[in-house]
N, C-alpha and C positions, 0 to 999 in steps of 0.2 A: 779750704782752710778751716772750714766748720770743725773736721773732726779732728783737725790738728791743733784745734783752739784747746777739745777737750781735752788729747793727750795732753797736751802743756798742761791745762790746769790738775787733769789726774794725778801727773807727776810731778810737779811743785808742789803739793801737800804732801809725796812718797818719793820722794827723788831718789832714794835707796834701791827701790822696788824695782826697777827698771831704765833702760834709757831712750826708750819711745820718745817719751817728753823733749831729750837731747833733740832727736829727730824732727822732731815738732817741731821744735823752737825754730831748729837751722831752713825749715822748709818755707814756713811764717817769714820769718825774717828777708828770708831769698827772695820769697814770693814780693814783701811789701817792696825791697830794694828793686824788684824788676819793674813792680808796679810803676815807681816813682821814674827809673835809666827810659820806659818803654813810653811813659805822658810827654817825658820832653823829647826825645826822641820825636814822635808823631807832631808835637806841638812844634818845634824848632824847623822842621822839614815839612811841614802842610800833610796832615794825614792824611788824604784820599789821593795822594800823587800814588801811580801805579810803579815807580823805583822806590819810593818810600816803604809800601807795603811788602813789595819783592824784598829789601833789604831788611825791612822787622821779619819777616819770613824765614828769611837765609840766616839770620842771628839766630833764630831760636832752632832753627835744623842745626846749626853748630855745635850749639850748647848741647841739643839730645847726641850727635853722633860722638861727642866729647865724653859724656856722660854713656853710653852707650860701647867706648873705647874701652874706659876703665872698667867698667863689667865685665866683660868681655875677656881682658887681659888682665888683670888685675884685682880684682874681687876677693875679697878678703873677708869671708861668710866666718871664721874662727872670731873674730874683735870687731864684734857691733859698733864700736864705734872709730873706725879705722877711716884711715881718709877714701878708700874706696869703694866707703860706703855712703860718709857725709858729701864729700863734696859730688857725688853724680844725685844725691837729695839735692843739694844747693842749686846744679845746674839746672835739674828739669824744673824745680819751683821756679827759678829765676826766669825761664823761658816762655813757663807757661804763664804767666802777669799777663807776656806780651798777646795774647791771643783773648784776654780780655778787655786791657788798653785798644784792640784793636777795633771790638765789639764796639766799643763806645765812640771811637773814634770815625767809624762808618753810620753811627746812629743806630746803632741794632744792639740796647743794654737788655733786649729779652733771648739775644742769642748765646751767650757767655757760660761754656758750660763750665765756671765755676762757682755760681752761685745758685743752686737749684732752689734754695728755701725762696729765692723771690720768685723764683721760675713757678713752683708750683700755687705758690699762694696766686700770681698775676692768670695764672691758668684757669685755677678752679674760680677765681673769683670777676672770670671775663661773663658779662652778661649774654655775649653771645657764645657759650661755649658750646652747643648745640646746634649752631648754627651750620646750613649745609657747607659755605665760602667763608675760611675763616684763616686768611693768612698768619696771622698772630698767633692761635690760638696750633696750630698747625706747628710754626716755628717753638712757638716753645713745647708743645710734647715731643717735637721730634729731641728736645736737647737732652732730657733725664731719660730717654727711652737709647739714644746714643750710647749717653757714658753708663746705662747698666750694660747695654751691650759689650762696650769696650771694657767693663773693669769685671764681666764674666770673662771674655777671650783671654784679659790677661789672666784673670784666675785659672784658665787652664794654660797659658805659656809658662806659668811661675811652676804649678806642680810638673810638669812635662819636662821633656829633657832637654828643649829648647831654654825655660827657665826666663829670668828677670833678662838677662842678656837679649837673647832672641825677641821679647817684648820690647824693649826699648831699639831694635831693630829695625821693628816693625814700623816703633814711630817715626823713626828717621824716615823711612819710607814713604808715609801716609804725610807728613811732615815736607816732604820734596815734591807731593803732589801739588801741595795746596803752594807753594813757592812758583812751579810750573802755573799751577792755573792761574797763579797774578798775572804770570807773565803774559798772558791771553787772554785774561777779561778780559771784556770790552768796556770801552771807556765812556764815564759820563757825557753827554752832549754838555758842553761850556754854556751856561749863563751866559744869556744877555746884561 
């Protein structure tokens, strides 16, 4: 949401210039309503039940293959600002909340690949980041070393003749593993 903060703010001084900003705004916005649908959600139903997480899982696969429909069939690349293009913005912000609600909600606020600025600062600024055994330090390089990878692969499914469609395919894909693999954790041992 970092770089959608600035679009917004670029384009509320030039709102003429462009409609990034529009996009911005609508992604922001999704995101913080999913934020708020995905707390009480976990909070209401006990966040670490394994049907709890299966069903925040399978909601946000929804939203991407919904979001992923309208691309697909739909897409309407002449009017930037056409519903087939805002509202699969609005679905995947709104989805993705849930996969940081869920970080916290498991107690891992250093795994949440949408906030790197703390990722990076909590990295560089681990006293043992040198260290040979360094589960922390570990988890979070692996998270900004992730999403450069994924937002390279999409940069080559966007130019490619697969395109924005085919990447949002993909997540549906990578998106139903990780619903599968709830379905198969293994469960906490129960508190005495």
């Amino acid at each position: 949401m970092s770089g959608n903060t600035v679009y917004l703010g670029l384009g509320l001084v030039a709102p003429r210039e462009g409609v990034r900003w529009i996009k911005a705004a609508t992604s922001i916005g999704f995101f913080c309503l999913g934020s708020w649908f995905f707390a009480h959600f976990h909070r209401f139903l006990s966040p670490r039940r394994r049907w709890v997480l299966v069903a925040s899982f399978g909601l946000q696969l929804l939203l991407i293959v919904f979001a992923a429909v309208i691309v697909t069939w739909f897409y309407d690349p002449s009017n930037q600002l056409s519903w087939t293009i805002i509202v699969p913005i609005a679905s995947v912000a709104f989805q993705s909340s849930g996969q940081a609600v869920t970080s916290r909600a498991l107690q891992y606020p250093g795994l949440t690949s949408v906030v790197l600025t703390s990722i990076y600062c909590d990295l560089f600024s681990d006293p043992k980041l040198f260290s040979f055994s360094n589960v922390e330090r570990n988890r979070r390089t692996a998270a900004p070393v992730s999403l450069l990878i994924g937002a390279m692969a999409g940069g080559v499914w966007a130019h490619s003749s697969i395109g924005l469609a085919g990447a949002l395919w993909t997540a549906v894909f990578l998106k139903a593993l990780v619903v599968v693999a709830w379905m198969f954790w293994k469960a906490d041992p129960e508190e005495a």
